[in-house]
C-alpha positions as CSV (number, residue, x, y, z in Angstrom):
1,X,31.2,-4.0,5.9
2,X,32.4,-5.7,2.4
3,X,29.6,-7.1,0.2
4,X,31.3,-10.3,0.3
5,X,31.2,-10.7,4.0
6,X,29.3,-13.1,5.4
7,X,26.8,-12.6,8.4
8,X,24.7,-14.7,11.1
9,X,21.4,-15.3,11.2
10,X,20.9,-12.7,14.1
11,X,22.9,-10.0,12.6
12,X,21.2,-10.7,8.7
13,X,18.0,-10.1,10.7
14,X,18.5,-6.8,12.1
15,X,20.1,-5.8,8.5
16,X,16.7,-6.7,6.6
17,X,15.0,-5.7,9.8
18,X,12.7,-8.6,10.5
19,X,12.6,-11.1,12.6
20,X,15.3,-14.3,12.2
21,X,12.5,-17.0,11.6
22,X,11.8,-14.9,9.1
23,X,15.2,-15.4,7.1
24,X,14.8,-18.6,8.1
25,X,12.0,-19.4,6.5
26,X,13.8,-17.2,3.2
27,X,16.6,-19.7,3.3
28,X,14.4,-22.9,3.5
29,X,12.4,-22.1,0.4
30,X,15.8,-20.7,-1.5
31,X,14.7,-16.9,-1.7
32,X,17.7,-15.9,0.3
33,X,20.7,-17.3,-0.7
34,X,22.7,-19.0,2.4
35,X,25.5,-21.8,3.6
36,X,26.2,-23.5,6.4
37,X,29.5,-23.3,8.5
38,X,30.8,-26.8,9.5
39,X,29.1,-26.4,12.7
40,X,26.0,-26.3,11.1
41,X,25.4,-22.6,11.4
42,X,23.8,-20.4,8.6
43,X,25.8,-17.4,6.9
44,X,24.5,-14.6,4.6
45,X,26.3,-12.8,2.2
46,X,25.7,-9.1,2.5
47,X,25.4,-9.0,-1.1
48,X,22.6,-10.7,-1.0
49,X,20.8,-8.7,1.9
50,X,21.3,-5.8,0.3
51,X,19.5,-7.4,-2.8
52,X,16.8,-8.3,-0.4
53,X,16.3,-5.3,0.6
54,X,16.3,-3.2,-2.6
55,X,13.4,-5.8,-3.4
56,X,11.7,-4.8,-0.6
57,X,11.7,-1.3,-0.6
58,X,9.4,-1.8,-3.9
59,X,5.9,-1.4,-4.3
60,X,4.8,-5.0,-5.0
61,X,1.6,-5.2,-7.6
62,X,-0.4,-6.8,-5.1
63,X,0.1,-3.6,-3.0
64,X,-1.3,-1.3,-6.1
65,X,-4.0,-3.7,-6.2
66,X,-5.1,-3.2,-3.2
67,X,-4.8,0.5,-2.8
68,X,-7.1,0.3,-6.1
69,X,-9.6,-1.9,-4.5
70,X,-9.3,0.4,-1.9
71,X,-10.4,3.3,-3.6
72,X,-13.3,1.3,-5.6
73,X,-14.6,0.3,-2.3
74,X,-14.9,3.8,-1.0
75,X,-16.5,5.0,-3.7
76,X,-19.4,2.5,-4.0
77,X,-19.9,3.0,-0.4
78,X,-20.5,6.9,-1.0
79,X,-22.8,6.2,-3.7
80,X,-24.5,3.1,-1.8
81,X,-25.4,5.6,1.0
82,X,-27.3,8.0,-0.9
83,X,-24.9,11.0,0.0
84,X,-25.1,11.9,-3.6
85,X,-28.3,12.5,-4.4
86,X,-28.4,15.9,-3.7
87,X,-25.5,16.9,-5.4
88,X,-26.2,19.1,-8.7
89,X,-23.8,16.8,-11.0
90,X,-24.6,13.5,-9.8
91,X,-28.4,14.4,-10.2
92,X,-28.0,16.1,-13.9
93,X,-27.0,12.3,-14.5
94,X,-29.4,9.2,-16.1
95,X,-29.7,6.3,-14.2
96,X,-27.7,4.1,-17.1
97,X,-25.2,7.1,-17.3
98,X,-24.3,6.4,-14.1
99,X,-24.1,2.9,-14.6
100,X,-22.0,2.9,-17.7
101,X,-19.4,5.5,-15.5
102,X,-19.5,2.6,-12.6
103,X,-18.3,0.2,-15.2
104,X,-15.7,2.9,-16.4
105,X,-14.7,3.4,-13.4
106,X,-13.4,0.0,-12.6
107,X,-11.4,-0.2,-16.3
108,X,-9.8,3.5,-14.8
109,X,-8.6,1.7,-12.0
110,X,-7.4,-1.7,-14.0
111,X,-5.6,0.8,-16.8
112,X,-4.3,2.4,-14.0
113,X,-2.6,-0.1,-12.2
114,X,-1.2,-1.5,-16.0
115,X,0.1,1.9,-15.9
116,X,2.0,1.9,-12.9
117,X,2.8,-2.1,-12.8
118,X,4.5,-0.9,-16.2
119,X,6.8,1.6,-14.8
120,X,4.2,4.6,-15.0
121,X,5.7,4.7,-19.2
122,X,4.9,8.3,-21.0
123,X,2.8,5.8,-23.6
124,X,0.9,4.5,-21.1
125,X,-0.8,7.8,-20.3
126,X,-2.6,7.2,-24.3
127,X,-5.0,5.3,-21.9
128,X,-5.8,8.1,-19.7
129,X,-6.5,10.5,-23.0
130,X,-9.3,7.8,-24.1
131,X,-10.6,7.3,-21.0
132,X,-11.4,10.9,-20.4
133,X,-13.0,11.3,-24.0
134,X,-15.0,8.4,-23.3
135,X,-16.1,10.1,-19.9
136,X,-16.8,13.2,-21.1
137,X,-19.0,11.9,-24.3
138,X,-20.8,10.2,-21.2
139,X,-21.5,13.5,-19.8
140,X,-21.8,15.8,-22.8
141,X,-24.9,13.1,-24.0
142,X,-26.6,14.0,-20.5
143,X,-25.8,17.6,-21.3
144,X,-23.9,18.1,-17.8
145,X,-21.7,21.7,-18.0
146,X,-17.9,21.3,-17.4
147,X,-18.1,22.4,-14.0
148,X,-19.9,19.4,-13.1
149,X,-18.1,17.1,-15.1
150,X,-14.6,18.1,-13.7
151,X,-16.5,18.2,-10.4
152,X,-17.4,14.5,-10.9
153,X,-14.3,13.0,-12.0
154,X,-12.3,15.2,-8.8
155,X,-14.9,13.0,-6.6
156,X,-13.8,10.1,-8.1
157,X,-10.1,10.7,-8.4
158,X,-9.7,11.8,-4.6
159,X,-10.4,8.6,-3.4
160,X,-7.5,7.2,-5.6
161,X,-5.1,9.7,-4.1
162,X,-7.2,9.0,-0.7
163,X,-5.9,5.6,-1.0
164,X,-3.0,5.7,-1.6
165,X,-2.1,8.3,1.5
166,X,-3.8,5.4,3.6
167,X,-2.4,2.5,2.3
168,X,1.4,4.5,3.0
169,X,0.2,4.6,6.4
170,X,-0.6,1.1,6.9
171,X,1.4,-0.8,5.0
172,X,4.6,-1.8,6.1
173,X,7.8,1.0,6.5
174,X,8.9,2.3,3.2
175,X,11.4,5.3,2.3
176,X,9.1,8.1,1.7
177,X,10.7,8.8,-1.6
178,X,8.7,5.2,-2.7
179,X,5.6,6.6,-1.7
180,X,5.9,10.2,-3.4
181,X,7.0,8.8,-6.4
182,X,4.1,7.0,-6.5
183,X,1.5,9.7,-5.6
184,X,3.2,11.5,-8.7
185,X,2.5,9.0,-11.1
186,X,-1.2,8.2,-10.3
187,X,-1.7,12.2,-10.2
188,X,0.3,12.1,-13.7
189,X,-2.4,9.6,-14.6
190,X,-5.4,11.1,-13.4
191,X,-4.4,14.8,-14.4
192,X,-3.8,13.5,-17.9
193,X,-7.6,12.0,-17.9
194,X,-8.9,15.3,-16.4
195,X,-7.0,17.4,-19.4
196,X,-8.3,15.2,-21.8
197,X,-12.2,15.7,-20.4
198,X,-11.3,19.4,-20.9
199,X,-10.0,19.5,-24.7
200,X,-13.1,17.0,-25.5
201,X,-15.7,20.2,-23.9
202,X,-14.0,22.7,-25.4
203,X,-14.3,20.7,-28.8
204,X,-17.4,19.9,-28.8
């Protein structure tokens, strides 16, 4: 099929693989390109679908957003139901320790998702570095060993990584190559957070 070809409304449907109100409704508001045969009839240039397409196949911001809200959510819930009280690291912790680490962990997941919105950029991991020394001054003021620290921040962390594997299952069909890519750079993020927590212990 040429990339200058021009298709029907059926067959640019089953190309994009939704359903032909659908590119309809494209066409109407101008986000897919179209024109009308004398009869009346719209054409689509396959140039165009395949443009479509390659725009679809990305992860849109609103997506990370959600997969981030996502993983927020989960986390207040765990804490919310008590399950934590018992647990060695989470009880070493003062009550306004824990609350500045809440707040923390909301700007993790906003510098996060400027991280990946950006391309997941080797600079952008200078946020990660400050974000673990800031988390593990936190912990070294309450006195709480590295064990517990690294401990705390895996809690935290999984649910990002959680989210994300649920979100992929959820959301719409992607190539999996999308999704793995972008497993790699929140783990590139996080892992570069966890280092720094270590270097800041072994410092002090």
């Amino acid at each position: 099929m040429s990339d200058n070809e021009w298709v029907s409304l059926r067959r640019a449907a089953e190309l994009l693989g939704v359903h032909p109100a659908t590119v309809r409704n494209w066409a109407d508001k101008g986000d897919l390109p179209s024109r009308r045969t004398p009869g009346g009839h719209r054409r689509f240039r396959v140039s165009d679908l395949q443009r479509q397409m390659q725009a679809d196949s990305e992860l849109q911001p609103i997506e990370i957003q959600v997969i981030l809200q996502n993983a927020l959510g989960q986390a207040r819930l765990q804490v919310g139901d008590g399950d934590l009280a018992d647990v060695p690291w989470y009880r070493a912790m003062r009550d306004d320790t824990r609350q500045h680490l809440r707040v923390q962990g909301r700007a993790l997941l906003e510098e996060l998702r400027a991280y990946l919105a950006a391309g997941s950029p080797d600079s952008g991991l200078s946020r990660a570095i400050e974000m673990g020394k800031q988390y593990a001054i936190a912990l070294v003021d309450d006195r709480l060993t590295l064990p517990h620290a690294v401990r705390g921040f895996l809690f935290f962390s999984d649910f990002v990584i959680n989210s994300v594997l649920t979100w992929s299952e959820l959301a719409a069909p992607r190539s999996p190559s999308e999704w793995a890519a972008l497993l790699r750079h929140v783990n590139t993020f996080m892992n570069t957070m966890l280092l720094s927590i270590i270097e800041y212990y072994q410092e002090d």
